[in-house]
C-alpha positions as CSV (number, residue, x, y, z in Angstrom):
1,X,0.0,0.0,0.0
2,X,1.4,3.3,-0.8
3,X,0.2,6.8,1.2
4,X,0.0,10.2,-1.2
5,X,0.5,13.4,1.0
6,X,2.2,16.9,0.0
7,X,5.5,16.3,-0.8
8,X,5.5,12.3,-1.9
9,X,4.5,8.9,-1.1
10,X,5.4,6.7,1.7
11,X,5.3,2.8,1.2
12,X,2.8,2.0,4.0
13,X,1.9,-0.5,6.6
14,X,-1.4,-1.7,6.9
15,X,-3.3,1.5,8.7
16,X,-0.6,3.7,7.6
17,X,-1.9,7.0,6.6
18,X,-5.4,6.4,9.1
19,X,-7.8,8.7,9.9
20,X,-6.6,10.5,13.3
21,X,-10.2,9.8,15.6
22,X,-11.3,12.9,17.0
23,X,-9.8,14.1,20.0
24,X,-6.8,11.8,19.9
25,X,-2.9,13.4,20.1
26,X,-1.1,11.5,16.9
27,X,2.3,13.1,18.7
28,X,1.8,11.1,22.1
29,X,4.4,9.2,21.0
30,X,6.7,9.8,23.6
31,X,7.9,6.2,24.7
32,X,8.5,5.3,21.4
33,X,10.4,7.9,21.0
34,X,12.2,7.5,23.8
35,X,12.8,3.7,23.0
36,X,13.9,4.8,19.4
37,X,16.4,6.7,20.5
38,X,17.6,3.9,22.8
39,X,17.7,1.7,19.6
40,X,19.5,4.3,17.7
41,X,22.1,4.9,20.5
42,X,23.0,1.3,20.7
43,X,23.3,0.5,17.3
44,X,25.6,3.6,16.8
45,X,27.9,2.5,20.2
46,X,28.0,-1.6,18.5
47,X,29.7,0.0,14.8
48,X,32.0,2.6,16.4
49,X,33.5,-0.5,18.7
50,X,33.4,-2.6,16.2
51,X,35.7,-0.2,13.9
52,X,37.9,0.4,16.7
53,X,38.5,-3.0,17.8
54,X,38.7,-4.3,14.4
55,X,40.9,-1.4,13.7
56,X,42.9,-0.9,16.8
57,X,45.4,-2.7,18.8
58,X,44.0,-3.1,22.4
59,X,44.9,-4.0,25.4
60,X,43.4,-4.2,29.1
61,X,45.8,-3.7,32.2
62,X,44.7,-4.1,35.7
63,X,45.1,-0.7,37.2
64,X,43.6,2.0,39.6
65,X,43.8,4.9,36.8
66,X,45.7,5.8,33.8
67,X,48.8,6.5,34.1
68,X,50.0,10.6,33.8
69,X,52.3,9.9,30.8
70,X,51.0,7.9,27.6
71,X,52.6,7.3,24.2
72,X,51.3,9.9,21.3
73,X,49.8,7.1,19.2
74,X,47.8,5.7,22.9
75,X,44.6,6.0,24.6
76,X,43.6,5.3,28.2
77,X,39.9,4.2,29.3
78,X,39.5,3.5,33.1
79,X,36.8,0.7,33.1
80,X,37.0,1.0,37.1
81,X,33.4,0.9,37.9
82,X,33.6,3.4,41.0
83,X,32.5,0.5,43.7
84,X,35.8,0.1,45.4
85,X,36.0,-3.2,44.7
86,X,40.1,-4.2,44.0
87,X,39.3,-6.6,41.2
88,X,37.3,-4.2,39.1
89,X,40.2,-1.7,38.6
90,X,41.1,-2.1,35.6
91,X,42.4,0.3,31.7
92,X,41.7,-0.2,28.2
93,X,44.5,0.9,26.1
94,X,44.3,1.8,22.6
95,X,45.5,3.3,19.5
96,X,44.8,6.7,18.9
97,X,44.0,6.9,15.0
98,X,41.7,3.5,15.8
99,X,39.9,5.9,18.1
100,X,39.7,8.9,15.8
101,X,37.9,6.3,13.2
102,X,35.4,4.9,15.0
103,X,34.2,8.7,16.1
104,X,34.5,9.2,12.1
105,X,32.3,6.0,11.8
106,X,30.1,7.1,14.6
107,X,29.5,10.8,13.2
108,X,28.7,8.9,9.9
109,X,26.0,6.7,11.3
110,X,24.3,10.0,12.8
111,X,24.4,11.4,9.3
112,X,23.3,8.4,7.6
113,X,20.5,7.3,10.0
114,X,19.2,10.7,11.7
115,X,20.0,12.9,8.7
116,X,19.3,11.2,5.2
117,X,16.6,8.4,6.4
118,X,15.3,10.1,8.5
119,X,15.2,13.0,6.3
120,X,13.8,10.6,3.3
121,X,11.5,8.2,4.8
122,X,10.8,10.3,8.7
123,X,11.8,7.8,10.3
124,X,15.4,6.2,12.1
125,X,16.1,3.0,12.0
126,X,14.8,2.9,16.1
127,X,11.9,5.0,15.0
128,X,11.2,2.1,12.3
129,X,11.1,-0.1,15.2
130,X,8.8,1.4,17.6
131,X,6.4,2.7,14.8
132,X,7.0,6.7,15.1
133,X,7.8,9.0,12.5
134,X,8.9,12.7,12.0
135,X,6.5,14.6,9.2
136,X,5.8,18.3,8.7
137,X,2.9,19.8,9.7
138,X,1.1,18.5,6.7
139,X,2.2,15.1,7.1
140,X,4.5,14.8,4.5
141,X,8.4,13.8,5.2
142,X,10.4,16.2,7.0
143,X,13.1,16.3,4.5
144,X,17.1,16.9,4.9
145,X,17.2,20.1,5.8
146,X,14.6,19.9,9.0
147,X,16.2,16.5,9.6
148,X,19.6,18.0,9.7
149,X,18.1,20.8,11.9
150,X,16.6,18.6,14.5
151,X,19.9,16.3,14.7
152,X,21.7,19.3,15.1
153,X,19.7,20.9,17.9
154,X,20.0,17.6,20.3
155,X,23.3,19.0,21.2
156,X,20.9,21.2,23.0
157,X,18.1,19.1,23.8
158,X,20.6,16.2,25.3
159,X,21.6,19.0,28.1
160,X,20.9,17.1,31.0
161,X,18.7,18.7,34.0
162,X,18.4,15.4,36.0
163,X,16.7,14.5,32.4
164,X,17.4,15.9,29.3
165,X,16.0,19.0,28.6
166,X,14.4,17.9,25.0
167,X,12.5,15.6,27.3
168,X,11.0,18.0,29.4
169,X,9.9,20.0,26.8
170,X,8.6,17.0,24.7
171,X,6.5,16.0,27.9
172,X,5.2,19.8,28.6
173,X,4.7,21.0,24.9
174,X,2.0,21.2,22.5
175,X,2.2,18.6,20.4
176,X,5.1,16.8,22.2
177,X,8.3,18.9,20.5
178,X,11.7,19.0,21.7
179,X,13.6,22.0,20.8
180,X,14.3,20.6,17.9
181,X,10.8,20.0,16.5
182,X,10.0,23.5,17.5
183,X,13.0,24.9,15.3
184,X,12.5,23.1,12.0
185,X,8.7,22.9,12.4
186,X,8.1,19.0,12.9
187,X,6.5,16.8,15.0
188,X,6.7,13.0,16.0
189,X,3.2,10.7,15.4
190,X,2.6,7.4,15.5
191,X,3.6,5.9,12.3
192,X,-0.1,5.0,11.4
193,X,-0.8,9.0,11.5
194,X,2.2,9.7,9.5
195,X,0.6,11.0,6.0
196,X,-2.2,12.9,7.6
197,X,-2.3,16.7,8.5
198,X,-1.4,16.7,12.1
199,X,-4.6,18.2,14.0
200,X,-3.8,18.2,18.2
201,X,-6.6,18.1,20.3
């Protein structure tokens, strides 16, 4: 089944595009959000350590810290948990250009997955999952250029006051935007509202 709306088609689920029933929010979406992002997190974490350990020489040492003086072409981690305990003291060594590719790698999933899918389709890969997708007002895709201003503006909605401030703001705004929805005029539905104008209650 395929969905017309302003701006293109979407390739649609069964229910995709429905009929928002009157008085219901399409944007309280929230733990799906907040799972997608858990999802998208993860999956960006697994492919920068896999770069770097495929990439990089590393080793583990047992130690309290790090020590003060490390070779140029080195990295310290302290994997010391913080509960005192003697045997969980321990360092992660390793190479510094095996580090500096894996953030490469890790910048270009965010590009890849929050940027051009999301931009493309409205949703992540985690926002696939959970059923919740980005549109404009209208319904229709948000595009690269919103995309790219909503990734951009979790540098400020990932500010944490005990939780992050893009989740206060999602929980206490109309229509459930972060920052980032505000600024490039999107919001986050349930995938089966994606398509539709988006009419709050």
């Amino acid at each position: 089944m395929t969905t017309s709306f302003p701006g293109g088609e979407y390739a649609a689920p069964a229910g995709y595009g429905a009929a928002v029933p009157a008085g219901v929010d399409p944007t309280k979406a929230l733990w799906r959000r907040i799972f997608a992002y858990v999802i998208d997190a993860a999956l960006g974490t697994l492919i920068a350590l896999a770069v770097a350990g495929a990439l990089g020489d590393v080793d583990t040492a047992d130690a309290r810290r790090c020590p003060d003086q490390l070779p140029d072409d080195r990295v310290c981690i302290d994997l010391t948990s913080g509960t005192g305990d003697d045997d969980d003291e321990q360092i992660l060594l390793i190479d510094t250009s095996a580090v500096l590719i894996a953030t490469g790698a890790w910048l270009a999933w965010v590009v890849v997955n929050d940027v051009l899918l999301q931009g493309t389709t409205g949703a992540t890969v985690g926002k696939f999952v959970t059923g919740a997708r980005v549109v404009r007002p209208d319904g229709g895709r948000p595009g690269i250029g919103k995309a790219l201003v909503r990734t951009l503006l979790l540098i400020v909605d990932l500010i944490s006051l005990i939780l992050p401030l893009g989740l206060w703001v999602a929980m206490f705004s109309r229509g459930h935007r972060r920052i980032g929805d505000m600024a490039a005029d999107t919001y986050v539905v349930k995938a089966r509202y994606a398509g539709r104008p988006v009419v709050l209650p």
